[in-house]
N, C-alpha and C positions, 0 to 999 in steps of 0.2 A: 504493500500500500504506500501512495507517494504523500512525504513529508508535508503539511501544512506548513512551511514559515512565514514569520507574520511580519519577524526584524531576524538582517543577517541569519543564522543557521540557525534561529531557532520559532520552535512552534509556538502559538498562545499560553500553554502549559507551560514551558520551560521558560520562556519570557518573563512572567508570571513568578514562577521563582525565582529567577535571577535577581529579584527585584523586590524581595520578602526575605530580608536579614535575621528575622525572628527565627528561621531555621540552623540560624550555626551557632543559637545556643539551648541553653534548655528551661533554662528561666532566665530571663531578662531582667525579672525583679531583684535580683542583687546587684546588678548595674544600678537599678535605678535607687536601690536603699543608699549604696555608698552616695550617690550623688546628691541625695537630700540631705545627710548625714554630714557627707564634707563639709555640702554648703550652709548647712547651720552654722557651723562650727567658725566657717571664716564669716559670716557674717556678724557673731558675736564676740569673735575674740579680734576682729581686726576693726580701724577706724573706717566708716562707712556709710554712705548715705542712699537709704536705697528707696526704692520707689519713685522715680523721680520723674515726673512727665517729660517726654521731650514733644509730646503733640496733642490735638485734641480727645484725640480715640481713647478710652479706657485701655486699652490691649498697649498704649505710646507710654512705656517705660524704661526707665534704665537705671542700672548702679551704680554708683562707684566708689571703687574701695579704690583712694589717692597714695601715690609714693609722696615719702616723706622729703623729698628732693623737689624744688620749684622746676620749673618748665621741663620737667620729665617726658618720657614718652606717655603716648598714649595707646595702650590694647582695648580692642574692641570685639567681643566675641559675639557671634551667632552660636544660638543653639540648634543642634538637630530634631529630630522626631518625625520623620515622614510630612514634614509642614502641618501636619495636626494636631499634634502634641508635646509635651513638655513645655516648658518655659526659663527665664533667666536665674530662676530661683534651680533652677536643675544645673547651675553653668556657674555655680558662685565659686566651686569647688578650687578651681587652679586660683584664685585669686590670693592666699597668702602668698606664693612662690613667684607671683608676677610683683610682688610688693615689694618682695624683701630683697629680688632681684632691681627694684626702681623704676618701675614703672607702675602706670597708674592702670589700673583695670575696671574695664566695664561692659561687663553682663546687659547683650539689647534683648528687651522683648517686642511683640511682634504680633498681628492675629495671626491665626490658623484658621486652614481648612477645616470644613467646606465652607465657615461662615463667611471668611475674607478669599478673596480669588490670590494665585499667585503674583498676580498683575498687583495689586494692592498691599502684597507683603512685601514687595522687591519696594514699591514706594515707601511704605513707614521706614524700613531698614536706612535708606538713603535720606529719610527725614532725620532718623537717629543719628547719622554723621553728621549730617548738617548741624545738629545741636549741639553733637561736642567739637564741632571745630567753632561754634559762633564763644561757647561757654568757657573751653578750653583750661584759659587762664583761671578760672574763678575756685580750679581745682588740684590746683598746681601743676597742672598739666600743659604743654603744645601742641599751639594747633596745625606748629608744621611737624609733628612726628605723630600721626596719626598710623597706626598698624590694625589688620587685622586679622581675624580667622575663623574659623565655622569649622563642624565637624557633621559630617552625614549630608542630611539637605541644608543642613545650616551650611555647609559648602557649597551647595550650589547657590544657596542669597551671597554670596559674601563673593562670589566668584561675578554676581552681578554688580555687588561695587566695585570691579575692578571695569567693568563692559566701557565699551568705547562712547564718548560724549553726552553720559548722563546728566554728566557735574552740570552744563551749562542752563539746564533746565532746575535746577537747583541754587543756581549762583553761586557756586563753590568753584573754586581750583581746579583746572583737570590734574593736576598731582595730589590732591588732598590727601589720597590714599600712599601712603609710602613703600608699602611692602604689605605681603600675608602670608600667611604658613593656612594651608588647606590640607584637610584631613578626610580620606575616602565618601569624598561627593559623586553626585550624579551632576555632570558638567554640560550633556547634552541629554535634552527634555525629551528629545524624538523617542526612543525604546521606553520612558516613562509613560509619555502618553499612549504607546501602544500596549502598556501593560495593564494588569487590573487597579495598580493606583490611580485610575485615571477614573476609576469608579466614582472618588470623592474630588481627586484632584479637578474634571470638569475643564480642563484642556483643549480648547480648539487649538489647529494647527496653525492659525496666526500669534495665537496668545503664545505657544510653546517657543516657536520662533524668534517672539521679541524677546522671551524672558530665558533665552539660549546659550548661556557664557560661551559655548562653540563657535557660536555664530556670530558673535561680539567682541572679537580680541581686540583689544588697542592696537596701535601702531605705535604708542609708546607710553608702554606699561611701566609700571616698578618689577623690582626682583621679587620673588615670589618661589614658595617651597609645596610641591604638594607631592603628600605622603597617603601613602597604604598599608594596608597590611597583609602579607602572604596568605593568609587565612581569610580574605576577604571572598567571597563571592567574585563569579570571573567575571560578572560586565562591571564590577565596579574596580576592578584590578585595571582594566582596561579602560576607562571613563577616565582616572586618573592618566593614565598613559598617554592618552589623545590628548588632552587637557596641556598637558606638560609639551608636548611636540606639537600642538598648536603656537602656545604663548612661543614658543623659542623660533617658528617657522616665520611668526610676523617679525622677528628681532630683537625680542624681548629676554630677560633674563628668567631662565627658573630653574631651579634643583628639585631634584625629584629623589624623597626616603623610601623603603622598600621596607616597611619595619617589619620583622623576622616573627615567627610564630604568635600572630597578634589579629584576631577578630574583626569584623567594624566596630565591637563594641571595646573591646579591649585601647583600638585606636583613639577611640574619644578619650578615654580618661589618661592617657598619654599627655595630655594639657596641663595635669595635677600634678605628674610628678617630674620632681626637680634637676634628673639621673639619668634622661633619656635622650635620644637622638631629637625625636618633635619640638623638646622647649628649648634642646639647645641651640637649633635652629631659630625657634623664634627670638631667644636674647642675641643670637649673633645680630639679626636681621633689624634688633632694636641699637645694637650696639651693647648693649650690656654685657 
């Protein structure tokens, strides 16, 4: 019987999977305990202000835990969840290690699906720069050392701040963004939409398009690090890979980590610890 594919060699079924991370582990809830648990933890043992509007929307907040150093850098993390779930309270976690390293850290939230389209989370995300580059100062932070980073889909938002000529619709900088360290995203939306997340996601083929970081490289980007994990799922081994040989094909700088016996989900909390190839990327890429 001849194969169905829907994308590249694979059928609806295996698409489908490729694209369902829940399978390569067995409970996900001890991800998610350690990440509430950290992020108590730095939320009350470190100086902090959280909850912070940066827009009108209930869903437009941000954190941030400040380095004790004036005109520091600034880290700006997206969090993951398939765009439906979790939030910045899930993301407080690495923030001692970005503090103690001097720089200032801050946790964006963001709506999710289905209730906000991806069209309108790519915009709050880029309102949430806009506010810490107008505030910057007020936190002893720079608003010319802006970094960031995402892990999951939070890669693929964060990979749209980097997309070519958004700033000017914003009135920012087209350098605002200085660098990012990206962590096993889905960087083109095409095999997403043809999978069953498209169930909630609601994805027309223009909408995927615009909000496509494939399809959007600069012509001149910052340097930029994006990492995986051996143990990833293969379209997202791959996703990265394209991701990486894009930005370098326009002219752009990027390194690319291969982290060695390490999950999607193992990936993300890579952000946390202080020991690792991920964060020592991101302090080189801060300077720290």
């Amino acid at each position: 019987m001849k194969r169905l594919c829907v994308y590249r060699d694979y059928t609806q079924e295996e698409l489908n999977a490729q694209y369902n991370q829940a399978t390569l582990v067995s409970d996900i809830t001890v991800y998610r305990e350690y990440w509430s648990r950290a992020g108590l933890e730095a939320s009350t043992s470190l100086k902090c202000e959280l909850d912070v509007p940066y827009g009108p929307e209930k869903v437009e907040l941000l954190d941030i835990f400040p380095a004790m150093n004036n005109n520091s850098p600034i880290h700006i993390h997206i969090h993951g969840g398939a765009w439906r779930q979790l939030g910045k309270e899930d993301v407080r976690y690495p923030a001692p290690n970005f503090v103690a390293a001097g720089a200032t850290f801050i946790p964006l939230n963001f709506g999710l699906t289905p209730d906000y389209s991806i069209s309108e989370i790519i915009n709050q995300i880029r309102s949430g720069v806009k506010w810490v580059w107008q505030n910057a100062t007020s936190f002893n932070g720079s608003p010319y050392k802006i970094f960031i980073s995402g892990a999951s889909s939070g890669a693929h938002l964060a990979a749209n701040l980097l997309s070519d000529d958004w700033q000017r619709n914003f009135e920012l900088p087209g350098n605002v963004i200085k660098g990012a360290v990206l962590a096993s995203g889905p960087y083109d939306l095409e095999p997403v939409r043809l999978s069953a997340r498209n169930d909630y996601l609601n994805l027309s083929q223009i909408e995927a398009d615009n909000n496509n970081p494939l399809k959007h490289i600069p012509q001149s980007g910052p340097k930029i690090v994006i990492c995986w994990g051996d143990g990833e799922l293969d379209e997202f081994q791959r996703q990265g890979q394209a991701y990486a040989d894009a930005w370098r094909t326009a002219g752009n700088l990027c390194d690319t980590i291969v982290l060695e016996g390490l999950n999607h989900f193992d990936v993300t909390n890579e952000y946390g610890r202080a020991d690792c190839a991920l964060f020592n990327a991101v302090l080189k890429q801060m300077s720290l």
